[in-house]
Every structure is written in C-alpha cells, then in structure tokens.
N, C-alpha and C positions, 0 to 999 in steps of 0.2 A: 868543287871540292868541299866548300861547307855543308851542300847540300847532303850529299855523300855521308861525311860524317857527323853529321843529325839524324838522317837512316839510320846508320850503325850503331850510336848511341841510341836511339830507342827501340831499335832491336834487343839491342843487348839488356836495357831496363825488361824489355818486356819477357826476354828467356829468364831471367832472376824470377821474374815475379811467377811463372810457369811453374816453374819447380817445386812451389810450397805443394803441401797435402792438399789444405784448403780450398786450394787455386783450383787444382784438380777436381774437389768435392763441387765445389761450384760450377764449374764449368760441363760436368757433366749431368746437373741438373738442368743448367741450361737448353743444355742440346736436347737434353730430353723434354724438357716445354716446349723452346719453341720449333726446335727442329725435329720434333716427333722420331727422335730416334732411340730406340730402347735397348738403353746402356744398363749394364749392371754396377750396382758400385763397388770400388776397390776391394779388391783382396782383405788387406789389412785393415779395413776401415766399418767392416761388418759386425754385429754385435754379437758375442755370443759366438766366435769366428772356431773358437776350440779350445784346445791345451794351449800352455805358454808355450813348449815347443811348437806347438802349428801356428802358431800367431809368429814367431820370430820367423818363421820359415816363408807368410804370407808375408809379410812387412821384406822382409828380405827379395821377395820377387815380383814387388810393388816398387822397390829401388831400381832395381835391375834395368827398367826401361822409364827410367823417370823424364828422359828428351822428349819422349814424343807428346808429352805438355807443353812445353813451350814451343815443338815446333807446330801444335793443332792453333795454339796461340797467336805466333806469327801469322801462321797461314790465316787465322781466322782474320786477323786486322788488315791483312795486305788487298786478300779478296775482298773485303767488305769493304774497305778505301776505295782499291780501286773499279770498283764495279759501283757504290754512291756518287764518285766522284763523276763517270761517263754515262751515267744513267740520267743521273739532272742535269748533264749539259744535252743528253739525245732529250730527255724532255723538256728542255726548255727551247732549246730550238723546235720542236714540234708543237710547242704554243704558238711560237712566232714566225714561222713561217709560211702559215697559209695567207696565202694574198698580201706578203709582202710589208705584213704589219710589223709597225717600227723599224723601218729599213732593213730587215733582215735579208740574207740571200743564202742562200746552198751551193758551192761548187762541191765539184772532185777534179783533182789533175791528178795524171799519171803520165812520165815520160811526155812532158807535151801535148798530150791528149786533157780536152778539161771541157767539163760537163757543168754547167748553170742552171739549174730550176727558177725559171723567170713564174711571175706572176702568174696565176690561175689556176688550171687544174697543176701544172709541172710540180708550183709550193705545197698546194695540198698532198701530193702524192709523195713526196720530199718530206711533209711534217708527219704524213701515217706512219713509214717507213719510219723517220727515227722514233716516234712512239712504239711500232713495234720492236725495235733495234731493244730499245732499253726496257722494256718488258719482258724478251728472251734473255736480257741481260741479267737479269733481276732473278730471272727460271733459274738461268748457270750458273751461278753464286752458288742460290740456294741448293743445287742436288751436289755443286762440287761439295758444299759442306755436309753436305749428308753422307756424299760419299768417303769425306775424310775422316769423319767425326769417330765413328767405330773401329780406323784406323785407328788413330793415332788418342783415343781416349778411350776406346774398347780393351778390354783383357790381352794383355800380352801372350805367347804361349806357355811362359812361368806363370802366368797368372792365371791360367784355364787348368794349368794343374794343379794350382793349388785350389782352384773353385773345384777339380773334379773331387780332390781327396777331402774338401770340407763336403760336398754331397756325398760321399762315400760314408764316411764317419756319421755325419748323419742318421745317412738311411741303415746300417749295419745299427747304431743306438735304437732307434724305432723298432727295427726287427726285433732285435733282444728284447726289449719292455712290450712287444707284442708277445712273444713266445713268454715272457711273465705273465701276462695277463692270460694269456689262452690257458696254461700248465696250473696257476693259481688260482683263478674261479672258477671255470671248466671244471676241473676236480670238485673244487668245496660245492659246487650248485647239483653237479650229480651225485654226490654222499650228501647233500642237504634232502632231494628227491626223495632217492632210497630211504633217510632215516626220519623223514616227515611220514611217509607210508607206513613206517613201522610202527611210530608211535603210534598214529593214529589207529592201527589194526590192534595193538598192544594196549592201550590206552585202558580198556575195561579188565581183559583178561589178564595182564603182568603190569600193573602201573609204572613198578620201580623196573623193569624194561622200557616202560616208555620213557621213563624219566630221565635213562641213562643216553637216548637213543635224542631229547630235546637237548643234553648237555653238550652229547658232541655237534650237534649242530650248530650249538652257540659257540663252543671252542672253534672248531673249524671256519665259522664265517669270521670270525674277529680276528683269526690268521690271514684270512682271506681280505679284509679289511687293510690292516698293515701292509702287503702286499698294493694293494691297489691306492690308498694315501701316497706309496713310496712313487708309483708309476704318472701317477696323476701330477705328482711335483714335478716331476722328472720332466713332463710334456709342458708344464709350464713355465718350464725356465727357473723354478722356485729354488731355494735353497735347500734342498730336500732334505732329512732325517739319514739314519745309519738306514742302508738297506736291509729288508729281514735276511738273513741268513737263513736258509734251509741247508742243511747238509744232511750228509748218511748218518749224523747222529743224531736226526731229527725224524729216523725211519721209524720205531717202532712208535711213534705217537701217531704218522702217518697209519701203521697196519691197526693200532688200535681202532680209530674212527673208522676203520673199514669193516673190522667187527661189530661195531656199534651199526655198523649199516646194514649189520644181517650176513656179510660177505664171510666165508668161511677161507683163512688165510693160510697157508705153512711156507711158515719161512725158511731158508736153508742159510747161514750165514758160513764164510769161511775166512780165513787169513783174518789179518788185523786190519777193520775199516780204519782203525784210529790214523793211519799212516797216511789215509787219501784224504789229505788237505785242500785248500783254499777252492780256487777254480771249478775241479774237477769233483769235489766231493759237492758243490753244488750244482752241477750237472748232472749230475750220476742223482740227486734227489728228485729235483725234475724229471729224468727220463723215467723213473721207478714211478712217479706221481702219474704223470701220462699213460705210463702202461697201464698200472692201477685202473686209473679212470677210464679207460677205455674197455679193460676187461669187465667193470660195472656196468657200463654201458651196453654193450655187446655179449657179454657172456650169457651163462646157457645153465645158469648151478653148476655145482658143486666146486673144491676145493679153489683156492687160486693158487698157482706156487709160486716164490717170489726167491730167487737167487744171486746172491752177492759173494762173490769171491774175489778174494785181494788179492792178488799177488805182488813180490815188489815188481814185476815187470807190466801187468795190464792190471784190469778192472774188468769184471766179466758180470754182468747182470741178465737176467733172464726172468721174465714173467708170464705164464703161460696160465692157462683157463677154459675151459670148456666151451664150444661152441653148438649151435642148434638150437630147436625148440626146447623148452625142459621146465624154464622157471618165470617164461613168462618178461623175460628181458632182450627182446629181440633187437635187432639191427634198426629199426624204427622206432625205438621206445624213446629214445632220446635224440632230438633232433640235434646235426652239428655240424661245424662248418668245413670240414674235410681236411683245414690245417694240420689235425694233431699230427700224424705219422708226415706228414711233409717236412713241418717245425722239428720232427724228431731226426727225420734222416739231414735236415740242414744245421742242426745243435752236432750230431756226432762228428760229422765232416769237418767242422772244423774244429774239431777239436781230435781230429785224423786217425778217427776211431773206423768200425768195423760194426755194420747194422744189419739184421734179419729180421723182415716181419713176416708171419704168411702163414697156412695152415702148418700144423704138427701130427699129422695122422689125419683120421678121418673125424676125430670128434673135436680136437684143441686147436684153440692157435698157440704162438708162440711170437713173442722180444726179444730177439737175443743181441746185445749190445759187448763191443769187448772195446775198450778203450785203453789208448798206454797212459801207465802212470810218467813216464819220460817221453816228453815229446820228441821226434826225428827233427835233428837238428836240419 
C-alpha cells in the first residue's frame, strides 16, 4: 500500500511538472539530441509566429492538448526505470555467470518444470543470453521512445493547423513583396535601359533632351529604391518604414517617365479615380506599371494607349501597344523572367477580378483588366 502510494505521488508530481511550457520546450529538445527525432517547436512558442490574433489562436491550440506532456513524461520515466532497472540486473548476471564465478547460478521453473545452467559451456551460454536479453532491452526502450515521442510531443492536429495557416501567411507575404519587387524594379530598370539609350543618342544633338531623359532616371530609380529599402525590411524581420504608396494618383508621373523614355503615350481617363481607394487603387497602379513595362519591352512603336475607367461598380483598365518588327524592341531585347503576366493573373484573382491578355488584331496586343470596386461577399 505504501508502495502504491509513492507511485501515485510521484506520478502525480511528475504530470504538474509536464504541464509548464518550459517543460515542454525542453523536453522536446531533448528528444531531438538524443533521440534524433525531428520535432518542430510549439505553435505558440515561435518567433515572429504572426498577428496577435494568430498568436492567441496558436497559444489556444497549444493548450488544447497540453496532457500528452506529462503523459510522454510519465511514460518516459516508467520505460527508462524499468528497462535500467532489468538491464543491469541481465548484465550483471551475465558478468557473473560464466564458470560459476562468485557462486552465481541461472534457473528457470515453470509449472514444475525447472532448468539450471551448471558450470561450463551451460553459464556461458546463460551469461550471453542475458547480455543479449539487456541489449535488445536497451534497442526497445529506445524505438518505444522514438516511437512515442512525436506522439505525444509532436504537433497536435490543432497545432498542424495552425503550423499550416502560419506557412500560409507566410508564403502569400513573400508572394506579395516578390510581386513588389518584380512590378517596381522590372519597370524602373527597363525605363532606366530605354532612357540611358536616349540620352546617350541625344546627348550631342538635344542636350537638354538628354538631360531631362538623366532626370527621370534618377527620379524613377530613387522610387524604385524606397520600394526595395521597404521590401528588404520586410524580409528581415526589421521594423520597416511606411510602405511607398503607389496609387492611380500616382499615374500620370508614372506616364510621364514613359515619355521621358521616348515612349509615345494616350491616355484615356474616365469616371472619378479619386473614389478607388486603399487596396485596390494600389493594384490597379501595379497592374498599369506592369503592362507599361511590358509594352516597353515587347512593343513594336508607335502609340501606347492606356485606359482607366471608374465606375462605381468595377474598375476597367486596359493597355494596349503595337506589336512586330518596327522599332527595334523585340521579344529578346529585354531578357525576363516570365513572372510578369503570371503575377498579374494571380494579383487579379484575388482580388476576383476579370483578366485578358493576348493579341488584339493582327498588329496589337492588349490588357484588359476589369476589377470590382465591392467585393462579392
């Protein structure tokens, strides 16, 4: 009876001490040294884990199964008891029983039946046997606790959703600040090309052409800058700055530097941009930057035309350009990494718009982007 309850008392010490966070943290380091098992750490205990709502929501599904600490706990001390405890008695009897040294013997009885290993070859064969006994002993422990350990210290299924929605959040952040960096230097380094060419060709004949054609190169990379300072925080986990803002009232500075780039623009504007706020009025400046860029890249001379129309129900852009031989800016002039129009159809979708890219006749392509200003609930 006392025995009994000194078991239970130090079970029950030992499920208390299970329970901390701590306990937890350590013990799954443990398992990862010495028991080579590769555990992920807690939900809630990751840095940088997210929002405060997704931290309350990890911490919350890190509770949820908080037992199977103390019971990987338990189990660890009971196996490891009892498999030290019959491991050094099979090895010590397999010191002492070849040839009888220090009066030792071997039986087994069963049911009246009962087997003695007398001296000679019988004790040696009797002392290998339990050296291999407590060897295999020693195997069992160690794969039971392998095999428990990612039970009962591995990821609950609360906790694999909340590992899956912190990779989620993640990787959709990384997307976005890759689709910044492709949309914002992509552009500024092919109107940097184009308006380096100019100058240079301009440079003798029209100075103050080339001088206006150095300026926006230096406006545009120092946009282009800010952009990339904000993204580079962003990947370092830094405190970053106010993001640049680009919106559609940030378009006609965009069409100027296109003219500075030799590009010949018309624009057709409609309804009131002022209305397309926050979000979408900075999508809608990327998607217009991208087609841009791509019509520099790709086009073929002559005009580009560039279409915005508000309405209060969608948002309708269109970019269209001439394609073919003509000016000298072919499909190979600018090498590139085949994102843009991917990044563009995966920017409109979610934000559950309506995308067209493709020829427009036999000379043009065309953009045609129609976005809702009210999302579908």
């Amino acid at each position: 009876m006392q025995f009994a309850l000194t078991v239970l008392a130090w079970s029950v010490l030992i499920g208390v001490i299970g329970l901390a966070r701590t306990t937890r943290r350590v013990l799954i380091a443990c398992a990862r040294r010495m028991l080579r098992v590769p555990l992920p750490d807690p939900v809630g205990e990751r840095r940088g884990a997210g929002p405060p709502g997704e931290g309350a929501a990890s911490s919350a599904a890190l509770g949820a199964d908080r037992w199977r600490t103390p019971l990987w706990l338990l189990s660890h001390v009971a196996l490891g008891w009892a498999g030290a405890q019959l491991s050094v008695l099979l090895f010590i009897a397999g010191l002492l029983l070849p040839g009888g040294w220090a009066g030792a013997e071997a039986g087994v009885s069963v049911n009246g039946w009962s087997l003695r290993a007398e001296s000679g070859w019988q004790s040696w064969a009797a002392a290998f046997c339990c050296l291999l006994l407590a060897a295999a002993l020693c195997l069992a422990v160690t794969y039971a606790l392998r095999w428990l350990a990612p039970r009962l210290l591995g990821p609950s299924p609360a906790e694999r959703l909340a590992l899956a929605a912190e990779r989620e959040r993640v990787l959709a952040e990384r997307n976005r600040l890759a689709h910044e960096l492709h949309d914002s230097i992509g552009h500024t380094l092919t109107a940097a090309t184009i308006q380096a060419a100019v100058a240079g060709e301009m440079l003798c004949a029209d100075p103050v052409a080339a001088r206006a054609a150095l300026r926006s190169i230096e406006e545009s990379t120092r946009a282009a800058l800010e952009d990339l300072d904000y993204v580079l925080g962003m990947l370092r986990e830094e405190k970053a700055g106010t993001a640049p803002a680009r919106t559609l009232a940030d378009l006609p500075e965009l069409l100027d530097r296109l003219r500075h780039a030799g590009a010949a623009v018309e624009p057709w504007l409609s309804g009131d941009c002022a209305q397309v706020q926050g979000t979408l009025s900075r999508a809608a400046y990327r998607i217009l930057q991208e087609g841009l860029t791509n019509a520099l890249r790709h086009g073929a001379g002559g005009p580009i035309r560039v279409k915005v129309a508000a309405t209060p129900d969608s948002l309708q852009l269109d970019v269209v350009n001439r394609t073919g031989a003509g000016s000298g800016m072919s499909q190979g002039t600018f090498p590139t990494s085949g994102h843009g129009l991917s990044g563009l159809f995966e920017r409109v979708r979610l934000l559950h718009g309506e995308i067209e890219a493709g020829p427009d006749g036999p000379e043009h392509w065309r953009l045609a982007v129609r976005l809702p200003v009210r999302l579908p609930a």
